[in-house]
N, C-alpha and C positions, 0 to 999 in steps of 0.2 A: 158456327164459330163467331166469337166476336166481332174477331178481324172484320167479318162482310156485315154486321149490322153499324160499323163506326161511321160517324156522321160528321164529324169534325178531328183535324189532327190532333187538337190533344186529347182525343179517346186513344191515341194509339201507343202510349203511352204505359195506358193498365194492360191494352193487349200485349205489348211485347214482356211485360211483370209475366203473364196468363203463360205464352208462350214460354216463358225460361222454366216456370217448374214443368208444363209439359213436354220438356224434352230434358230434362234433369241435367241441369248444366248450371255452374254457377251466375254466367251471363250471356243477355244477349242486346246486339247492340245495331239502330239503323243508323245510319245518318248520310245524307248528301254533302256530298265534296265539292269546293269547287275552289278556284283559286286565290277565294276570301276565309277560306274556313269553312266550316259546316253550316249550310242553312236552313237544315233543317235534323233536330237529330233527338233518338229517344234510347233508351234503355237502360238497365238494371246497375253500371259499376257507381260505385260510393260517388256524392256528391263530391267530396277532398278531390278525388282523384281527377273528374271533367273540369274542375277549378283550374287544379294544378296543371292540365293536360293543355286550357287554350293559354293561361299564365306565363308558359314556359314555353309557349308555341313548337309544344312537338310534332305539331302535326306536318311542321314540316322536316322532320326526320325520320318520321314514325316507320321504318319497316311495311309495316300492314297498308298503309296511304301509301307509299313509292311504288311497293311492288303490287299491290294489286291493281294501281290502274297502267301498270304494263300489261297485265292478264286481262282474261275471258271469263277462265275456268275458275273453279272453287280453290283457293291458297290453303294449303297446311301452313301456318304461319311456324313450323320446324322449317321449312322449304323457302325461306326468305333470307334475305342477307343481311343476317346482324355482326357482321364484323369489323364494323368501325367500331369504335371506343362510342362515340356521341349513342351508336346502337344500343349496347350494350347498357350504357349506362340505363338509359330510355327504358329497355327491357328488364333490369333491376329494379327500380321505380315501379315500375309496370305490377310487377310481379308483389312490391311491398304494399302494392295500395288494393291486392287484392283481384288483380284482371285476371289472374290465371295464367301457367305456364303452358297451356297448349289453348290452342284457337283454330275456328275456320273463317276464311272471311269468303265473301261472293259479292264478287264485281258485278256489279249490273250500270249500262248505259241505255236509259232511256230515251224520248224526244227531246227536240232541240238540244242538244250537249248534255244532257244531265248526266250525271256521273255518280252514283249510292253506293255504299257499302252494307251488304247485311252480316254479322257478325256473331258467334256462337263462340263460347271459350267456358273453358275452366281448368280444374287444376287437380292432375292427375297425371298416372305417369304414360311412357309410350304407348304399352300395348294396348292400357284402354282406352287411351285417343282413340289408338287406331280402330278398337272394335268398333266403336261410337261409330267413327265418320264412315266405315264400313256399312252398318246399319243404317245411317241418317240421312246419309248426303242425299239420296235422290230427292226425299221429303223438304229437305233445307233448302235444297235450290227453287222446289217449287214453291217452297213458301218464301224466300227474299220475295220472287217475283211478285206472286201477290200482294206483299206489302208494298212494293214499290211501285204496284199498281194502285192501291189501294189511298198510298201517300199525294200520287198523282191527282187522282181523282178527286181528291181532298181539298189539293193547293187552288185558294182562295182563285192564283193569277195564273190558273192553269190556259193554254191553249188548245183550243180544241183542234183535232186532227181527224181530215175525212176520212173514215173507216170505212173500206171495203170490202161487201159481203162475202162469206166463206159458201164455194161451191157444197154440194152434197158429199160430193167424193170426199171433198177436201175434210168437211165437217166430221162422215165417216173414220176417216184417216187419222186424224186428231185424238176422239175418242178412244180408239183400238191402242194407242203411241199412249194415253193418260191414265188408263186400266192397266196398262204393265205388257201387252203385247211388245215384241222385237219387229221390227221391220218383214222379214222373214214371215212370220205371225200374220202380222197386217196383212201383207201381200196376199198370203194362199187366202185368208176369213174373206179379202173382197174378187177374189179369184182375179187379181193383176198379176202384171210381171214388179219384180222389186225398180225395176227402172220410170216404171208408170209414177209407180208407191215415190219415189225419189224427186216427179216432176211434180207430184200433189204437196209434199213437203213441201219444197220448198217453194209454192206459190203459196201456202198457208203462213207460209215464216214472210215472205214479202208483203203478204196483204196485212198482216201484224206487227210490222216494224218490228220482228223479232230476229234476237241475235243467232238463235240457235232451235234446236229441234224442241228441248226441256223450254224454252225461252214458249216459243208458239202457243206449248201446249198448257202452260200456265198461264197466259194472257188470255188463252182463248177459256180458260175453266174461269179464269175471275172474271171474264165481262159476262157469262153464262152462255155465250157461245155453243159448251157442251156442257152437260151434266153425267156424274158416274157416280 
């Protein structure tokens, strides 16, 4: 994948161009948030429309900015609150420069405060949103994260952070959770109880500064940690 051969952040730039027609969507979009704006940010919607978007300073009304850094989880940007007027308009704009009427966006909060959005949209009606994110979401989640790892690793004034080695079990555990096993699954292949399998979790989510389980298991695939 390109993604893991990029050497500097504006290689990431073609990758996420590489990534929107492999997953056949009109856009897709990273960027880090932070109380100044974006400081770092790539992807595919028209130049007019990122002009117009810090020009008008929507970012601070934007739907997708509000509500997804109250979440965790992956946002159906239908599932967001556009019912003020300033919304609305926002989202007609939106839609006239081209961003598409349906979108996924995925909160990720990295070290030290960092706070990224990674971004999939296009324009299409409900049901095959829905088929879409039915299909994609687990693939989508794992790849924000490797980008926002990969953004990480990149940024010139990044700070480094003591990583603490992953036991065997734990390493085991990881792999079996990134191959598509269920917990269940996991448990009986290393012959534990699911409560064991629960206490390897989540010392692998803590030794990762990881949010969640999907969180763990893509940080631990992009530092190569595990291979599958």
């Amino acid at each position: 994948m390109a993604l893991e051969t990029s050497s500097a952040l504006s290689d990431l730039q073609t990758v996420i161009e590489q990534l929107r027609d492999v997953f056949h969507v009109d856009h897709m979009v990273y960027h880090w948030v932070n109380a100044k704006g974006a400081r770092l940010g790539v992807g595919t919607y028209a130049p007019e429309w990122v002009q117009r978007y810090v020009e008008r300073g929507y970012i601070r009304l934007d739907p997708v900015v509000i509500g997804c850094f109250q979440k965790f989880h992956p946002v159906d940007w239908k599932f967001l609150d556009w019912s003020s007027k300033a919304s609305r308009e926002f989202q007609h704009d939106a839609i006239a420069h081209g961003v598409g009427n349906q979108g996924l966006s995925i909160p990720i909060r990295g070290p030290h405060g960092q706070y990224a959005l990674f971004t999939a949209s296009h324009n299409c009606d409900d049901a095959t949103w829905a088929d879409f994110i039915e299909d994609q979401r687990r693939d989508l989640i794992l790849l924000a994260h490797y980008f926002n790892e990969k953004a990480l690793d990149l940024e010139p004034d990044k700070i480094q952070d003591a990583a603490q080695p992953l036991s065997p079990r734990e390493l085991e555990t990881l792999t079996l959770l990134a191959i598509g096993y269920n917990r269940a699954q996991v448990a009986q292949t290393l012959s534990i109880s699911e409560h064991t399998l629960r206490v390897y979790v989540e010392s692998a989510r803590f030794k990762l500064s990881a949010l969640n389980t999907t969180h763990a298991v893509a940080t631990a695939l992009n530092r190569g940690l595990i291979v599958i």
